[in-house]
N, C-alpha and C positions, 0 to 999 in steps of 0.2 A: 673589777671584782678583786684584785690582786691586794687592794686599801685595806681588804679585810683582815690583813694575815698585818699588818702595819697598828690595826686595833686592837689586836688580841695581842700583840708582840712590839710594844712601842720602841724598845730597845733597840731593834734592828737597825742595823746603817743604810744608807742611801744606794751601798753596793746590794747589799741582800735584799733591798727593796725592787732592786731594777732585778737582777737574776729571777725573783719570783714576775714580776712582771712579763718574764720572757715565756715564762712557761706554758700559757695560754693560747697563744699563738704556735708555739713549740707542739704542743700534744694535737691540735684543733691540724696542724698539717699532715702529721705525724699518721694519725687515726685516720686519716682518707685512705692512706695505703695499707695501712696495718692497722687491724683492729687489737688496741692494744687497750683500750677502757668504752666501757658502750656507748650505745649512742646515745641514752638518754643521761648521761651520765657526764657528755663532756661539757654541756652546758653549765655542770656547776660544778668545773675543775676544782675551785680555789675547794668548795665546801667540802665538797663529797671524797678527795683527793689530798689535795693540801694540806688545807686545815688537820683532816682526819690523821694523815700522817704526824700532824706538828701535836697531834694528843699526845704523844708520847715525851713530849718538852714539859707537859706539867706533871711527870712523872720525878721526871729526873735529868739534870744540866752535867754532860759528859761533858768530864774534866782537860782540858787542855793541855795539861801532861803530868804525869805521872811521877810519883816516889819512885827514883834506880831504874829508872825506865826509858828507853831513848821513845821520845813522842809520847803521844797524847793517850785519849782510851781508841778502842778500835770496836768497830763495831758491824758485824754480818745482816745482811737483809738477806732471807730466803724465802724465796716466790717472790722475787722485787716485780713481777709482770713489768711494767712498763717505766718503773721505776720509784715504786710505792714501799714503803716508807722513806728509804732508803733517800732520793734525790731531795727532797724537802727538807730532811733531818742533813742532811750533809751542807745544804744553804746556810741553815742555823746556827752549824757547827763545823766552822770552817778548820778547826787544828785537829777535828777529830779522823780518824780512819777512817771508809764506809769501805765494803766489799760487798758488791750485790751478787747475786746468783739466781740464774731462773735454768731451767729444766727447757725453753723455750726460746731458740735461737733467735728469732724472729724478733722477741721483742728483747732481746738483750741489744740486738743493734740499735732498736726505739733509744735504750736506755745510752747507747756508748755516743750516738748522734746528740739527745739531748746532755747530756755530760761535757762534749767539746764546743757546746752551743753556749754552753753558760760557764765554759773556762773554769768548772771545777777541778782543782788538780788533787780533792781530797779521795777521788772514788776511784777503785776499780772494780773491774766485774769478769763475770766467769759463765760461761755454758755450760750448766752441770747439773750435778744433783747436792743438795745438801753435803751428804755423808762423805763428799770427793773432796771436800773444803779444805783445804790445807792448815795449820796454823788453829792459833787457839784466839776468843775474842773475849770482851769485857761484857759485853750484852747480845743478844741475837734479837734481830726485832722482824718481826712478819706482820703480814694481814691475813688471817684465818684462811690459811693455805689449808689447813688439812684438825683433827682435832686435836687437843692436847697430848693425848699419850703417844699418839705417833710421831708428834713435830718432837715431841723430848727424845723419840727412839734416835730420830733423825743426828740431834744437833748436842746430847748430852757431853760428847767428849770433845765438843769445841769450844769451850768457858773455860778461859784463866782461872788459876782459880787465886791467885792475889784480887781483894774487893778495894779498890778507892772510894766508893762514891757510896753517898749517905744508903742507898739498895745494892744489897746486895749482886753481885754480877750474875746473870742467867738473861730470860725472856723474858723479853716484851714485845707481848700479843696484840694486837690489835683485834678487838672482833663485837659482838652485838649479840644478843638474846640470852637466853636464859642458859649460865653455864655451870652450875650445880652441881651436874651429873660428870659431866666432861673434868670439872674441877679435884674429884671425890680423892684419887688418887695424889694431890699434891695438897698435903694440909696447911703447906705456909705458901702456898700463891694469895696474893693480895689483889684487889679490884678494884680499879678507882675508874667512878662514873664521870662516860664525856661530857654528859647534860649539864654538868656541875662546873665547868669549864667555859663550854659553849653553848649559844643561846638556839641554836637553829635547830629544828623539831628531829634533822636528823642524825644528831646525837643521844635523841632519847631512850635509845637502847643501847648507844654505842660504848664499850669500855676501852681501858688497858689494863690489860693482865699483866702482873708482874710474877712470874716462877722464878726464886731463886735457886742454881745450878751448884 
């Protein structure tokens, strides 16, 4: 299943081919002791998991470094659960930062085992809460941890505010259904549908939200 992410992303090298190949095996052990993704769920890591995390590559290609900057862009995942968005986008984007955080001890260890499995040395991660977050980022990326005006309460004063990259610096949301109402209070978040990207039926609600911060 892992060929998939190789179709959609032919660019990838034979290294970020095998690392995703690890992951399968990786979360499918992982999940017997800790339920860190469902069960019906782990059957279709690459789609439902993977994939869905690498929506946010056809958003936007974090820079590998930066004007006056030492290193590249940096970028926070909160509510990474088991390592979502967060370890996929960090495969993609090997000069970039990643810093995950969950609320949930249990599966930050998921996340620190899968990390020294696949010899990432771009991630680190944290037991916490958003708001404890140290340090400022280029983008903050989640999966519909909570709804919009709260994640913004969360994470507003952790965005750079220098922008390199063609969007603006802020979030990007991961999430699915109708977001209208949730949207009302940010007049320039922007939507871009996952169906429009990927062929499989369960993208057809799924977007990324981009809020610039």
């Amino acid at each position: 299943m892992h060929q998939i992410i190789k179709e959609y992303f032919p660019h990838i090298t034979d290294h970020q081919l095998e690392q995703f190949s690890k992951l399968g095996d990786l979360y499918a052990e992982w999940n017997a002791q800790i339920n860190v993704i469902s069960r019906k769920d782990i059957d279709r890591l690459y789609i439902r998991h993977v994939l869905h995390s690498l929506g946010i590559v056809s958003v936007v290609r974090f820079r590998e470094s930066l004007p006056n900057k030492s290193g590249g862009t940096r970028v926070l995942d909160v509510g990474t659960g088991g390592g979502f968005p967060g370890i996929p986008l960090a495969i993609m984007f090997p000069k970039t930062s990643f810093h995950l955080i969950d609320a949930i001890g249990k599966k930050i260890k998921v996340v620190d085992a899968v990390v020294e499995a696949l010899g990432l040395e771009n991630v680190t991660t944290e037991h916490g809460r958003a708001e404890s977050v140290k340090g400022r980022f280029d983008f903050i990326v989640s999966r519909a941890v909570t709804n919009m005006p709260d994640f913004v309460s969360w994470v507003k004063n952790k965005v750079r505010k220098e922008s390199f990259h063609t969007l603006k610096n802020g979030i990007l949301y991961l999430k699915g259904g109708d977001l209208t109402e949730e949207l009302k209070p940010f007049p320039k978040a922007r939507i871009y549908e996952l169906e429009e990207i990927f062929e499989d039926p369960f993208f057809e609600t799924k977007k990324v939200v981009h809020v610039p911060l």
